[in-house]
C-alpha positions as CSV (number, residue, x, y, z in Angstrom):
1,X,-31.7,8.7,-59.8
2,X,-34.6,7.0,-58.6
3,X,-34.3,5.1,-54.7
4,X,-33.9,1.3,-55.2
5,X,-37.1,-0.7,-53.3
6,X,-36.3,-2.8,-50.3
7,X,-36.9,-6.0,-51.8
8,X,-35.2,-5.3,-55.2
9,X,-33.1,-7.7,-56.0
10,X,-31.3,-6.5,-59.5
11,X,-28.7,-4.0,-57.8
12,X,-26.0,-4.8,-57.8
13,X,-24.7,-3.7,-54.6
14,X,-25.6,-5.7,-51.7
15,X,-27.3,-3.3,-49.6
16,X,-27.0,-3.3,-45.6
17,X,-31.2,-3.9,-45.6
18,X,-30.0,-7.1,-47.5
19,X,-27.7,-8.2,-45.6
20,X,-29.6,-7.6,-42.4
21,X,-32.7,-9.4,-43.3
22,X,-30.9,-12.4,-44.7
23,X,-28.8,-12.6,-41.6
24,X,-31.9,-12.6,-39.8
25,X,-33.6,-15.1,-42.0
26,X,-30.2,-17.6,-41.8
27,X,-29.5,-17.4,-38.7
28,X,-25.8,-16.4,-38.5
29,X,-23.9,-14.0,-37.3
30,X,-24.8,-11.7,-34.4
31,X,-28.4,-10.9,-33.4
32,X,-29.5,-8.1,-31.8
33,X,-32.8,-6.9,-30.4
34,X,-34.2,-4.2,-28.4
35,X,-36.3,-5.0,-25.1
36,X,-39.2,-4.1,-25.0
37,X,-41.7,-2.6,-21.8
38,X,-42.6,-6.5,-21.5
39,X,-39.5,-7.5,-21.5
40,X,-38.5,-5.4,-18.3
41,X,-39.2,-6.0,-14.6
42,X,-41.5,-3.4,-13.3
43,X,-39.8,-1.3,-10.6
44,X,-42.6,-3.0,-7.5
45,X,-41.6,-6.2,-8.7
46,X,-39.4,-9.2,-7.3
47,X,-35.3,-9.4,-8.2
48,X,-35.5,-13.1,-7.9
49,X,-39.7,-13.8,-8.7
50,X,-40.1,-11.4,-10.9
51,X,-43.8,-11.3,-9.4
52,X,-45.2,-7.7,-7.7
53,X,-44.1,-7.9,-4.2
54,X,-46.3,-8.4,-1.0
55,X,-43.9,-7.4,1.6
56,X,-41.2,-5.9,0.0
57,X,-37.5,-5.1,1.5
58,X,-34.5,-3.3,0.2
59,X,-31.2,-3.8,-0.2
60,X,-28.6,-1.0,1.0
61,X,-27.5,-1.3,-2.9
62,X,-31.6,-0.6,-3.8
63,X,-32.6,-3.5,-5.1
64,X,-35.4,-5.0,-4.1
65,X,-37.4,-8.5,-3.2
66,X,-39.9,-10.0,-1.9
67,X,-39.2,-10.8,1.8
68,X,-40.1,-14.5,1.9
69,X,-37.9,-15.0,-1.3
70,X,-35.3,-13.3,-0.5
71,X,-35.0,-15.2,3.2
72,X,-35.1,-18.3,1.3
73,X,-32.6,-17.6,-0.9
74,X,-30.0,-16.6,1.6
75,X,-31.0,-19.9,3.5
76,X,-30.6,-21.9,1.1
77,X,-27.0,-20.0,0.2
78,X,-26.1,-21.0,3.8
79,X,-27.4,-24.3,3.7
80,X,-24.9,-24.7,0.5
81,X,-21.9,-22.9,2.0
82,X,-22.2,-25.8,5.4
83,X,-22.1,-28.4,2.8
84,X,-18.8,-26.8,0.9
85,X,-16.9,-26.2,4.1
86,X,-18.0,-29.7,5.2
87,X,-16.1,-31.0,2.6
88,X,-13.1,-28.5,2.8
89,X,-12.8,-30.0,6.0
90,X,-12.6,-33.4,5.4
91,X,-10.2,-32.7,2.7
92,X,-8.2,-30.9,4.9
93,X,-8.5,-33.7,7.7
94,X,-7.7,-36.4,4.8
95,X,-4.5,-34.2,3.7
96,X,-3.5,-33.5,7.3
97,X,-3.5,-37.5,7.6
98,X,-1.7,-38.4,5.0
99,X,1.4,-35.9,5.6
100,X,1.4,-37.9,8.9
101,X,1.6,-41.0,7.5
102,X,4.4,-39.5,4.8
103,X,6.5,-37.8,8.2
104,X,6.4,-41.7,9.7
105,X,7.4,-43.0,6.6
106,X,10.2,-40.8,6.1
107,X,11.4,-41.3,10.1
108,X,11.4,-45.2,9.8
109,X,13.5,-44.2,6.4
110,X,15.7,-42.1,8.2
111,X,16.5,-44.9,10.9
112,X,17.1,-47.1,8.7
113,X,19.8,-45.4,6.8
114,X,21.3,-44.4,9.9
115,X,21.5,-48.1,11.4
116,X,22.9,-49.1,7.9
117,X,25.8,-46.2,8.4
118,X,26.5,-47.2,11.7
119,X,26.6,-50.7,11.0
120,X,29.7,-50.4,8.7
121,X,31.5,-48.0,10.6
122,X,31.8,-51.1,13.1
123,X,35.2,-52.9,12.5
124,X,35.8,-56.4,12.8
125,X,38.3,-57.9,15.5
126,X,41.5,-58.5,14.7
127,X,43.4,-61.9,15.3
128,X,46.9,-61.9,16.3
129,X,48.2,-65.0,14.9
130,X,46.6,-65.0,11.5
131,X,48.5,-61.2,11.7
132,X,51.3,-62.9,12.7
133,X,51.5,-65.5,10.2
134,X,51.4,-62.8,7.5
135,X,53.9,-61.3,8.6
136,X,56.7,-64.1,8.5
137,X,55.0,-65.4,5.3
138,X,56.8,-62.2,3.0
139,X,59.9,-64.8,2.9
140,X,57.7,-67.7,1.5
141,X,56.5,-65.4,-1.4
142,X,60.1,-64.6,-2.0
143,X,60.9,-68.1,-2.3
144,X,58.0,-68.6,-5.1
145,X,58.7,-65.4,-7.4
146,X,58.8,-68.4,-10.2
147,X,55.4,-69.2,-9.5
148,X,54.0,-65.2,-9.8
149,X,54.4,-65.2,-13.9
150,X,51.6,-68.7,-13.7
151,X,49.4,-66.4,-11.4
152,X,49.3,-63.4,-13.3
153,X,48.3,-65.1,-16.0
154,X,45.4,-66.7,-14.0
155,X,44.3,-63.5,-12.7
156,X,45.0,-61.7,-16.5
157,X,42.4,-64.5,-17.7
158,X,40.0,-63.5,-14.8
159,X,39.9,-60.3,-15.4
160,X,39.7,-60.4,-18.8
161,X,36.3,-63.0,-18.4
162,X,35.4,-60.3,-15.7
163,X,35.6,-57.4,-18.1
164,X,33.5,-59.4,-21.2
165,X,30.5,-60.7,-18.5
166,X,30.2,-56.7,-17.4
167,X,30.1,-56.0,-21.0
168,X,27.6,-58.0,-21.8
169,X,26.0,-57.2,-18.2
170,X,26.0,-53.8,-19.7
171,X,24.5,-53.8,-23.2
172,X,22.0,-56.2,-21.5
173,X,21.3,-53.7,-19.2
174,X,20.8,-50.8,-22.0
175,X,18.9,-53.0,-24.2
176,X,16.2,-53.0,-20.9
177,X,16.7,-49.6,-20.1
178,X,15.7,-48.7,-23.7
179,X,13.1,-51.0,-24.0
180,X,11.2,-49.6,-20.7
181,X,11.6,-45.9,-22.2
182,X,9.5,-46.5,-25.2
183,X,6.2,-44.6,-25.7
184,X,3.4,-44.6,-23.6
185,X,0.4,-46.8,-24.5
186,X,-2.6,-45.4,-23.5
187,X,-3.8,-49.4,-23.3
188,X,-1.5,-50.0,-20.9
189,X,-2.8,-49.7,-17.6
190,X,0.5,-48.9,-15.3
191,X,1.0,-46.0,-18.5
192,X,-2.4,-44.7,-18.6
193,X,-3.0,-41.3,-17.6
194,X,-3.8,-40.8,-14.1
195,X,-6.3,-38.4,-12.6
196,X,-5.3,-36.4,-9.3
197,X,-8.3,-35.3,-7.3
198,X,-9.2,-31.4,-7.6
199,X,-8.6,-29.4,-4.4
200,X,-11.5,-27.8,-2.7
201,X,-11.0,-24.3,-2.0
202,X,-11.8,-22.7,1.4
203,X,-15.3,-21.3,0.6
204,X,-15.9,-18.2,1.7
205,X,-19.1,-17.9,4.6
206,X,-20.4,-15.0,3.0
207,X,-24.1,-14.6,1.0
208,X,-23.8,-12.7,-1.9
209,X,-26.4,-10.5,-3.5
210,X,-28.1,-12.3,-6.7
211,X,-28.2,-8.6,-8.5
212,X,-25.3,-6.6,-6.7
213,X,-22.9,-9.5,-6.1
214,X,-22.0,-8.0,-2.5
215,X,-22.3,-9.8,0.8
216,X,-26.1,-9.5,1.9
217,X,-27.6,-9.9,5.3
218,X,-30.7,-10.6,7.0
219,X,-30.6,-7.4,9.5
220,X,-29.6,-5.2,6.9
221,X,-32.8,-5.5,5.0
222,X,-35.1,-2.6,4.7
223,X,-39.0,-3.0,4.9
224,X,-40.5,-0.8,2.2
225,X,-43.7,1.1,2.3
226,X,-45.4,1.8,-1.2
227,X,-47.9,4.4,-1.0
228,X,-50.9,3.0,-2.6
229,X,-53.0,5.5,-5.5
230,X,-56.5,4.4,-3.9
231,X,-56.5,3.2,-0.3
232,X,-59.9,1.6,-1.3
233,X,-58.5,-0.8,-3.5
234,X,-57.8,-4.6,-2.3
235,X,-54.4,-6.4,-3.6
236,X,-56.2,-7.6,-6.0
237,X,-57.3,-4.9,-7.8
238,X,-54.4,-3.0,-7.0
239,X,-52.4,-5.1,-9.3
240,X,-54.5,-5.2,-11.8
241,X,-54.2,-1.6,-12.7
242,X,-50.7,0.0,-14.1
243,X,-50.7,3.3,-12.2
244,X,-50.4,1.6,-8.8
245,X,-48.5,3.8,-6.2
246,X,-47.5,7.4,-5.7
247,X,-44.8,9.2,-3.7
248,X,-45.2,9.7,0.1
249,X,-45.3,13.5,-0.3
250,X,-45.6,15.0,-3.3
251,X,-48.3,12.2,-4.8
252,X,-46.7,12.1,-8.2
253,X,-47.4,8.7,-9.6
254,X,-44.6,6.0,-9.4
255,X,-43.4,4.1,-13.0
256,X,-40.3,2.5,-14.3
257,X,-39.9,6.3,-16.1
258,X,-39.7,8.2,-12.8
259,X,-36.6,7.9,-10.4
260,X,-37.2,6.7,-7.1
261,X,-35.7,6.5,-3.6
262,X,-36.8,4.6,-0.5
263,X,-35.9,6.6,3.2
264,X,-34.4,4.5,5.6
265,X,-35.9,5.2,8.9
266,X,-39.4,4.7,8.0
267,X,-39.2,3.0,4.3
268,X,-41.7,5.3,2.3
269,X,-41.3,5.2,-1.3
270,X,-40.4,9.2,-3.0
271,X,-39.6,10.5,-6.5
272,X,-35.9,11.3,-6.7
273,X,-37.1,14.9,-7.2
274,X,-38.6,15.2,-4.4
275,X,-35.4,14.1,-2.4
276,X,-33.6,16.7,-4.2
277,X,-36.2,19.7,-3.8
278,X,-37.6,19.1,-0.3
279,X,-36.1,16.6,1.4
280,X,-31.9,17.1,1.3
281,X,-33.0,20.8,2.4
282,X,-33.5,19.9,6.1
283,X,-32.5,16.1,6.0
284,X,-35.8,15.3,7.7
285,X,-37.7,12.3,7.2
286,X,-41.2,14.0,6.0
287,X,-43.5,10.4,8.0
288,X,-41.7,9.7,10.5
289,X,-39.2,12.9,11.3
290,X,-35.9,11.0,11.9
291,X,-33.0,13.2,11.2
292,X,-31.7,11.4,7.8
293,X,-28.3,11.5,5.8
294,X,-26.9,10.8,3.0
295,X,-26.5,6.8,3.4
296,X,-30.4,6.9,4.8
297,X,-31.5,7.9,0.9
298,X,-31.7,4.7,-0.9
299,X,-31.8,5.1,-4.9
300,X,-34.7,2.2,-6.1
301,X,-32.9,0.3,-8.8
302,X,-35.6,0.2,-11.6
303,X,-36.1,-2.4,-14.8
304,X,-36.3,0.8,-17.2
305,X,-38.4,1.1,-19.9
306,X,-38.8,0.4,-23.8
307,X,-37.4,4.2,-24.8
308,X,-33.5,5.4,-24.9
309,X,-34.5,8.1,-22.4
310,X,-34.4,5.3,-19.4
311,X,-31.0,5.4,-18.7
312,X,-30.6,1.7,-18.9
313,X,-29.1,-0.2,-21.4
314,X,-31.4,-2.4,-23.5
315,X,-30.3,-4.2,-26.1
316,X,-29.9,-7.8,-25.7
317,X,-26.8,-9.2,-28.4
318,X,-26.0,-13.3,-29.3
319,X,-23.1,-14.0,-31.0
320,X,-23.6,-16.9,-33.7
321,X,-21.4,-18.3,-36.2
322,X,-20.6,-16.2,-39.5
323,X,-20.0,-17.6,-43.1
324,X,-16.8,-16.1,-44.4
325,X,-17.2,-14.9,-47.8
């Protein structure tokens, strides 16, 4: 059976080329694309700039900036993190004096419940005579039992209007009660929803790495040292050529494709296999002759390049909305 052509379009299978190129063509579902070498950050150049750097430094996680942007950056971090606790702080101050004014509130309450208490545990004075009087008046009751029926009957009739005006008191009473539990209205402005202010969190004082994430500081930056291919050449020039530096010692010529690692002590750029051939025999730094260890040897985070062999991942992915079948 003979192969189909790409663009054949009497199969009757829908083929994965197909479907790929008319994905690509509509628009939807995910795309994906390889990076390319211009698409990477060369391994001399900025983090944050993305420019080749003219004093470079080093982070103890390797990855590395231009010193003027990098100072900036954590200044301006700073500058940011003043302005956050500023605020946490008047928050705080604001929340601090309203619990006081809540605590004075709920002292005056307290006082006044407790006058109120005491108040009615007070008695009034008792007079004598009008005691007195009651008790000799048991024998004028006696005498007028016939008029008890005439005020039972009063006091029947008043406790029967009694009962009826509580009644209606009552269902007067639910009516209102049910009528002020109705549904909210949004157009009513005592039932509209009501916004509580967000609460600041305590920001935290330290600058984190744009790359690494990890707190960063000024005094723990490292000055690096590139090893120029021609000494002759001015800045200029330099850049404008893509074999641009070389190892300190063994003058193999740096690119995204060759592992690197910057010495701490006196911040010469070498290959990674010349730390592992020469240099972790005597732990010596080869310029400057520091004794060196393992935390001295600082692996140069690099941008990769446009093959698989790089060790980094590059394929960039965007997920887009997919028409279900």
């Amino acid at each position: 059976m003979t192969r189909h052509g790409k663009n054949c379009t009497a199969g009757a299978v829908y083929t994965y080329h197909e479907k790929k190129k008319d994905t690509a063509a509509s628009g939807y579902g995910t795309q994906s694309i390889r990076l390319g070498k211009d698409a990477i950050k060369d391994f001399d150049c900025c983090c944050l700039s993305l420019q080749p750097c003219q004093n470079p430094v080093v982070t103890p996680d390797g990855y590395l900036y231009e010193k003027q942007a990098i100072l900036e950056y954590i200044l301006h971090q700073k500058t940011e993190i003043a302005k956050k606790m500023k605020a946490y702080e008047k928050q705080k101050q604001a929340q601090k004096s309203s619990s006081q004014l809540e605590s004075k509130s709920e002292e005056r309450e307290r006082v006044e419940r407790f006058k109120t208490r005491e108040n009615s545990i007070v008695s009034k004075p008792i007079n004598p005579f009008t005691s007195g009087q009651n008790k000799g008046g048991e024998k004028v009751r006696t005498d007028n039992s016939s008029a008890e029926p005439s005020s039972s009957s009063s006091s029947s009739s008043t406790s029967s209007s009694s009962t009826f005006s509580s009644s209606s008191s009552s269902s007067s009473a639910t009516s209102a009660s049910t009528s002020s539990q109705g549904l909210p209205s949004f157009w009513i402005p005592s039932l509209t929803p009501e916004a509580k202010p967000t609460l600041l969190k305590k920001p935290s004082k330290a600058v984190l790495c744009p790359m690494s994430g990890r707190p960063i500081k000024m005094n723990e930056l490292i000055t690096v040292r590139f090893t120029p291919l021609d000494p002759s050449l001015d800045r200029v020039a330099l850049l404008t050529r893509q074999d641009r530096y070389v190892c300190a010692v063994t003058r193999d010529i740096l690119a995204n494709s060759v592992p690197c690692a910057v010495l701490r002590h006196s911040g010469t750029v070498v290959t990674q296999e010349c730390v592992e051939k020469l240099i972790k025999k005597d732990m010596m730094d080869p310029v400057s002759g520091d004794k060196l260890s393992d935390r001295d040897i600082i692996p140069l985070q690099r941008g990769g390049t446009g093959f698989a062999a790089s060790g980094v991942d590059l394929r960039a992915k965007e997920a887009r909305p997919v028409m279900q079948v």
